[in-house]
C-alpha positions in Angstrom: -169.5 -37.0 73.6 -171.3 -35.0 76.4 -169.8 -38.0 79.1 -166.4 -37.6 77.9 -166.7 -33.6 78.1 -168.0 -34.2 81.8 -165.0 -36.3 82.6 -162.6 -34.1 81.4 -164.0 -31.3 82.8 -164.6 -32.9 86.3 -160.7 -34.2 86.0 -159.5 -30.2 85.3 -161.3 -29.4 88.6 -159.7 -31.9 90.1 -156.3 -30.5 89.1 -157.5 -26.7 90.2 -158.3 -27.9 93.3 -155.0 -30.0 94.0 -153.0 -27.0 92.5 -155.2 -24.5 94.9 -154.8 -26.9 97.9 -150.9 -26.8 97.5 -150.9 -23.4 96.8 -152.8 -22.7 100.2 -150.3 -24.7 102.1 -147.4 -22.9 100.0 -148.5 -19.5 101.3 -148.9 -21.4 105.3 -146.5 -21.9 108.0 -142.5 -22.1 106.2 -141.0 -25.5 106.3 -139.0 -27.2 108.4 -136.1 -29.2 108.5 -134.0 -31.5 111.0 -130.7 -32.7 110.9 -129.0 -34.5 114.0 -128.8 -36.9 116.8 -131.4 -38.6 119.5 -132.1 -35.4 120.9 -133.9 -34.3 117.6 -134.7 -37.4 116.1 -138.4 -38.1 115.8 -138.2 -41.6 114.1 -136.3 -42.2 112.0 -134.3 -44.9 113.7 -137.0 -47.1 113.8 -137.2 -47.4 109.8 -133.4 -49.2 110.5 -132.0 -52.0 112.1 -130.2 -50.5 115.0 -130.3 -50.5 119.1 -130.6 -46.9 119.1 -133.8 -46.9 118.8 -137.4 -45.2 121.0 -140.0 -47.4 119.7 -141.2 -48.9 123.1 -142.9 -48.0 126.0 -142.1 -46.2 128.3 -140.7 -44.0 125.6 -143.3 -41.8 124.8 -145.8 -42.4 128.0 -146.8 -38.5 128.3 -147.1 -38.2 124.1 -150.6 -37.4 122.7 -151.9 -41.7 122.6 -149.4 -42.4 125.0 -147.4 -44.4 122.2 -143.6 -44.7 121.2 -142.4 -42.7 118.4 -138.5 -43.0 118.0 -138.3 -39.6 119.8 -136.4 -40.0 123.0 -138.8 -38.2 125.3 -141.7 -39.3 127.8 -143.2 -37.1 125.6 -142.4 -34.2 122.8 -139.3 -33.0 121.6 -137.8 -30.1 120.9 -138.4 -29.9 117.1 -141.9 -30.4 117.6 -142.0 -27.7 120.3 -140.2 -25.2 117.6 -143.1 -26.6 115.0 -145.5 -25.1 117.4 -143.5 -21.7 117.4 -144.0 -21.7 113.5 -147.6 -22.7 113.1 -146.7 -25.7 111.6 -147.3 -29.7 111.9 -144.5 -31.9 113.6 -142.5 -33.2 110.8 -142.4 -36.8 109.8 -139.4 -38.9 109.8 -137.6 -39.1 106.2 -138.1 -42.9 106.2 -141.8 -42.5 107.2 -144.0 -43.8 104.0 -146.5 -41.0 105.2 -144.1 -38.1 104.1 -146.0 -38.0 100.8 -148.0 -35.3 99.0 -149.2 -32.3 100.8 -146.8 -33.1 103.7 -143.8 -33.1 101.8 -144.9 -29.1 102.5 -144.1 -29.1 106.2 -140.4 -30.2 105.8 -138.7 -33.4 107.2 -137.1 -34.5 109.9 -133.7 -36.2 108.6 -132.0 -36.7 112.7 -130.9 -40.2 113.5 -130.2 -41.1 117.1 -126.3 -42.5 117.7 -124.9 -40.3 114.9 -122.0 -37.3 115.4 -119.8 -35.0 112.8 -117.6 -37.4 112.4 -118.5 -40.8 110.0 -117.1 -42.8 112.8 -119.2 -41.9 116.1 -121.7 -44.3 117.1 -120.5 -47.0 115.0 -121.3 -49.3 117.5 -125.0 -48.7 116.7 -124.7 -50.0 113.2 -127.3 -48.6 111.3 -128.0 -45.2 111.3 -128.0 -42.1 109.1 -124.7 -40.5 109.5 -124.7 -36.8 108.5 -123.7 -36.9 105.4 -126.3 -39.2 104.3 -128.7 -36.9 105.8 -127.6 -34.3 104.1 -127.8 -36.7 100.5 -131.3 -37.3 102.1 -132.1 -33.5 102.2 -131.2 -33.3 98.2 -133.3 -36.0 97.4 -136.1 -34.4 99.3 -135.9 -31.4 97.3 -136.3 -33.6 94.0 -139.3 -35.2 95.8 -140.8 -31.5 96.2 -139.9 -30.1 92.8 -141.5 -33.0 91.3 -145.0 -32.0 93.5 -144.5 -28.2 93.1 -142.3 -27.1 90.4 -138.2 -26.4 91.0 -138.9 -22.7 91.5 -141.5 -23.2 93.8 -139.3 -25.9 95.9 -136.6 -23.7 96.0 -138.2 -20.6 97.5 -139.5 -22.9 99.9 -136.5 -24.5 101.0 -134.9 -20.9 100.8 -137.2 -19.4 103.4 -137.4 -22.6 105.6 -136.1 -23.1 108.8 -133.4 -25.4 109.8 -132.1 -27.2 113.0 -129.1 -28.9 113.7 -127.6 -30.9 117.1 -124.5 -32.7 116.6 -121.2 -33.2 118.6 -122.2 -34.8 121.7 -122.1 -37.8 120.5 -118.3 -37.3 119.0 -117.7 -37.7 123.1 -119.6 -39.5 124.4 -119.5 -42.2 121.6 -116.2 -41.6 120.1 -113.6 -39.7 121.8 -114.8 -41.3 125.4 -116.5 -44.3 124.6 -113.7 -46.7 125.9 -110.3 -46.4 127.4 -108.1 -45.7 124.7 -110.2 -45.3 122.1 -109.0 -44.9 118.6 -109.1 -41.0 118.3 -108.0 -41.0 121.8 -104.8 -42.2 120.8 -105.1 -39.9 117.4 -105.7 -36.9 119.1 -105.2 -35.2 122.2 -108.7 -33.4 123.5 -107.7 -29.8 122.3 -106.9 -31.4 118.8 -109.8 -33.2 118.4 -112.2 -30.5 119.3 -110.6 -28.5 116.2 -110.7 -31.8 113.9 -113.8 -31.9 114.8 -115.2 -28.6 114.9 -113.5 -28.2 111.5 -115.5 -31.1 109.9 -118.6 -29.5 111.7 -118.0 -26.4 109.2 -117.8 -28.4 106.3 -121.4 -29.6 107.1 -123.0 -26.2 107.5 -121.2 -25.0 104.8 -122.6 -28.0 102.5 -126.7 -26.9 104.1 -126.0 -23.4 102.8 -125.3 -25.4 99.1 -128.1 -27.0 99.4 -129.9 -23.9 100.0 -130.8 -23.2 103.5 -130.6 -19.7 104.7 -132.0 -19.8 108.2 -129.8 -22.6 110.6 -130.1 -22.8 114.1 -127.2 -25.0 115.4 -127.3 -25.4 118.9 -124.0 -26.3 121.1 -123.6 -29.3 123.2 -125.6 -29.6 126.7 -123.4 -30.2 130.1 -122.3 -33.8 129.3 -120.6 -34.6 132.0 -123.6 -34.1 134.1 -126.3 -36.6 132.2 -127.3 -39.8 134.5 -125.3 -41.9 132.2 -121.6 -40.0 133.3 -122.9 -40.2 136.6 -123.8 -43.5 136.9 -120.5 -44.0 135.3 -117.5 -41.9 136.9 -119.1 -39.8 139.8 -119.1 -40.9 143.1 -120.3 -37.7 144.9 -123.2 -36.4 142.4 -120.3 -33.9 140.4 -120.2 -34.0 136.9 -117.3 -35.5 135.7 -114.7 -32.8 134.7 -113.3 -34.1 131.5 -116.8 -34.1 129.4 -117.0 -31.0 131.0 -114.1 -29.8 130.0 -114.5 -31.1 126.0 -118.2 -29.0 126.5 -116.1 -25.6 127.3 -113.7 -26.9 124.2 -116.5 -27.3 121.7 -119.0 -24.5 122.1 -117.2 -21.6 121.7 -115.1 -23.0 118.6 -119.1 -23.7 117.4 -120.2 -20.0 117.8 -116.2 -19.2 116.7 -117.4 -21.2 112.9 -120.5 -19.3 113.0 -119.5 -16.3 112.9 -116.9 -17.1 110.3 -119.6 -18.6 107.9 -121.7 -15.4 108.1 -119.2 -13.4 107.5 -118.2 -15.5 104.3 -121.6 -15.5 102.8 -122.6 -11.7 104.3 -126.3 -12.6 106.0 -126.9 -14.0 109.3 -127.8 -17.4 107.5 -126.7 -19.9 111.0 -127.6 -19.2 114.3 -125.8 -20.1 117.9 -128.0 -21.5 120.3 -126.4 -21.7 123.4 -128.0 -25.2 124.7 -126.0 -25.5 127.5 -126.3 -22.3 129.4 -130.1 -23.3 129.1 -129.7 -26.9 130.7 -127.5 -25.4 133.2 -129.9 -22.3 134.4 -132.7 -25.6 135.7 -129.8 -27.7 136.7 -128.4 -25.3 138.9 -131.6 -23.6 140.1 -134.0 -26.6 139.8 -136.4 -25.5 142.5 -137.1 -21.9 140.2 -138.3 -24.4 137.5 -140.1 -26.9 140.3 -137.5 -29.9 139.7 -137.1 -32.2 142.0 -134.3 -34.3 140.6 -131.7 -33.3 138.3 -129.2 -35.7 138.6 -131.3 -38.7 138.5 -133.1 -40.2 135.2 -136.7 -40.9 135.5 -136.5 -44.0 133.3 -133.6 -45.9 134.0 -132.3 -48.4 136.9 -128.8 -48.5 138.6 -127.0 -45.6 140.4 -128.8 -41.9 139.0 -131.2 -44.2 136.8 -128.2 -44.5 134.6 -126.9 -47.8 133.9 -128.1 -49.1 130.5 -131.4 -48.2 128.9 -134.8 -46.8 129.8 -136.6 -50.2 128.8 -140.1 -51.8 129.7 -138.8 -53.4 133.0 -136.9 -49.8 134.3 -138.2 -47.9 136.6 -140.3 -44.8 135.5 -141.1 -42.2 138.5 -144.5 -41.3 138.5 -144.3 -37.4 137.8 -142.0 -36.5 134.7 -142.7 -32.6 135.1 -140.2 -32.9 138.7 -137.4 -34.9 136.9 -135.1 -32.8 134.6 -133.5 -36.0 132.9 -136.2 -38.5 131.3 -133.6 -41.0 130.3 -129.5 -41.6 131.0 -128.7 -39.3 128.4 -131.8 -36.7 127.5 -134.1 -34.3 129.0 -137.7 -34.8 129.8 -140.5 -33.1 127.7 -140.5 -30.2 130.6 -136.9 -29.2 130.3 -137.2 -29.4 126.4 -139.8 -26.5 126.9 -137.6 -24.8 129.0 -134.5 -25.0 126.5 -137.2 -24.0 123.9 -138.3 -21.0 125.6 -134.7 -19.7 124.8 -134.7 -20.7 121.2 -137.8 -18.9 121.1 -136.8 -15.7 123.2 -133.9 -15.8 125.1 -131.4 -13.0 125.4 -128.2 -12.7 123.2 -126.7 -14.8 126.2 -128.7 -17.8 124.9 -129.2 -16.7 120.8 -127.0 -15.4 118.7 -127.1 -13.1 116.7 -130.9 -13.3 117.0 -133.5 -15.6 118.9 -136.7 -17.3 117.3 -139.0 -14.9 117.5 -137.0 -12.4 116.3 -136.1 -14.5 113.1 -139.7 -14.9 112.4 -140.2 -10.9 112.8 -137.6 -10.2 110.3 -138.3 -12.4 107.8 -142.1 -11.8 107.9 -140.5 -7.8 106.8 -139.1 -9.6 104.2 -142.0 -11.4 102.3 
């Protein structure tokens, strides 16, 4: 009888101690979610069968281990630079079979490389977790967490959390431009599709705040027509090429334009502007101030710019990643991530709006 009194008892520790370990990391740094494209996505893509993928060298040569991780970066990302803003652990990809227990707690990172707003961008890649699916993803998630904390509990946490979300580049580059005469091309004239688009973009945002986020940063798209890829592609004389560039001046403002609209609607300054490509462009106009060397040319990449096809094993990789602002054809290197970061974080109006990062974090500190 005494035995079976010591196992019980020893089993109700067990349980304090679980409960009082979740508790601790309840009461730590807030969660954090993802939701995008290859420019957030930390893994995810290597859970599916798809060629948009980051899972081999030299993808990932300047990350701690010097090992591939799906994230499309010599080295870290930008969600992982805003996890170190928080206090908090990187997040795991959703499909990781390590986001269990204690780190459901940190959040998840639900971005997949490839995808756009619309269901039909990046199709040519297959397999990947379109938006909406990410967003199905995200509600699952909070079942998962409810189940390990209690529904209350789960929602307060996804309530104060914060959230990031990329999208739209690829509805360009791997929609409306991926081929002469594409399908929405031929649907749309650019000005139109920009407002289909943009329109559709809303109805996402719109269906986060449902599902209960109440801080969003959703950052516009970076200067398109100036990656190594549209380079490589359509400039002869180093110029970006002026009809991405012209799609870019299109999309952001309509962005900020939906913002506002859906704060107004819901009366809080729930979604936040980040204004990516004034960012990008401050380095790619200036890159001495930020000790670039190349910003037209891909470290990891072969063919005019480094930006024919993809950064593979057999491309060439320049030896110092901190003087190149493009890592591959299409995304920036670990350095100009900080840079773009450093805005998130504490840029003016100009780059944030209504509020930057740290500024966020201030006011909703007041608040708990």
């Amino acid at each position: 009888m005494a035995s079976s009194l010591f196992i019980i008892n020893i089993s109700y520790l067990v349980v304090l101690v679980s409960l009082a370990t979740l508790s601790r990391h309840c009461d730590a740094a807030r969660a954090f979610f993802v939701f995008g494209d290859s420019l957030v996505d930390n893994g995810n893509n290597n859970f599916l069968m798809t060629t948009a993928r980051a899972d081999s060298l030299p993808y990932g040569i300047d990350y701690p281990g010097h090992r591939p991780t799906g994230r499309f970066s010599n080295g870290l990302n930008i969600p992982d630079m805003i996890s170190e803003h928080i206090g908090a652990e990187p997040t795991l990809p959703y499909l990781s079979p390590e986001l269990v227990g204690e780190k459901l707690l940190v959040g998840a990172n639900f971005a997949s490389a490839g995808v756009g707003v619309l269901n039909d961008t990046g199709i040519q890649f297959v397999n990947i977790i379109r938006i909406g699916d990410q967003l199905r993803y995200f509600q699952q998630y909070q079942q998962r967490l409810s189940g390990l904390i209690g529904q209350d509990q789960a929602t307060q946490r996804v309530n104060k959390a914060l959230v990031l979300i990329t999208l739209g580049g690829n509805d360009f580059v791997n929609n409306y431009y991926l081929v002469p005469y594409s399908f929405r091309s031929r649907q749309f004239a650019l000005p139109d599709y920009v407002k289909y688009v943009i329109s559709e973009y809303k109805k996402v945002l719109a269906r986060l705040y449902e599902l209960g986020a109440r801080r969003v940063i959703v950052t516009g798209t970076g200067p398109l027509g100036c990656v190594p890829a549209e380079l490589a592609l359509k400039s002869r004389d180093g110029n970006c090429d002026l009809e991405l560039t012209h799609a870019t001046s299109l999309f952001n403002p309509q962005l900020v334009q939906i913002i506002n609209e859906l704060n107004s609607e819901v009366g809080s300054d729930v979604f936040i502007a980040a204004n990516t490509y004034q960012a990008h462009f401050d380095y790619l106009n200036n890159p001495q101030d930020f000790g670039f060397v190349s910003t037209k040319v891909a470290c990891c990449g072969q063919g005019p710019y480094n930006g024919v096809g993809l950064c593979t094993p057999t491309s060439n990789v320049c030896p110092d990643r901190n003087t190149y602002a493009f890592w591959d054809p299409f995304h920036p290197t670990e350095k100009a991530n900080r840079i773009i970061v450093s805005q998130i974080f504490s840029g003016t109006t100009d780059y944030m709006h209504p509020m930057n990062l740290s500024t966020i974090l201030a006011v909703d500190e007041m608040k708990n």
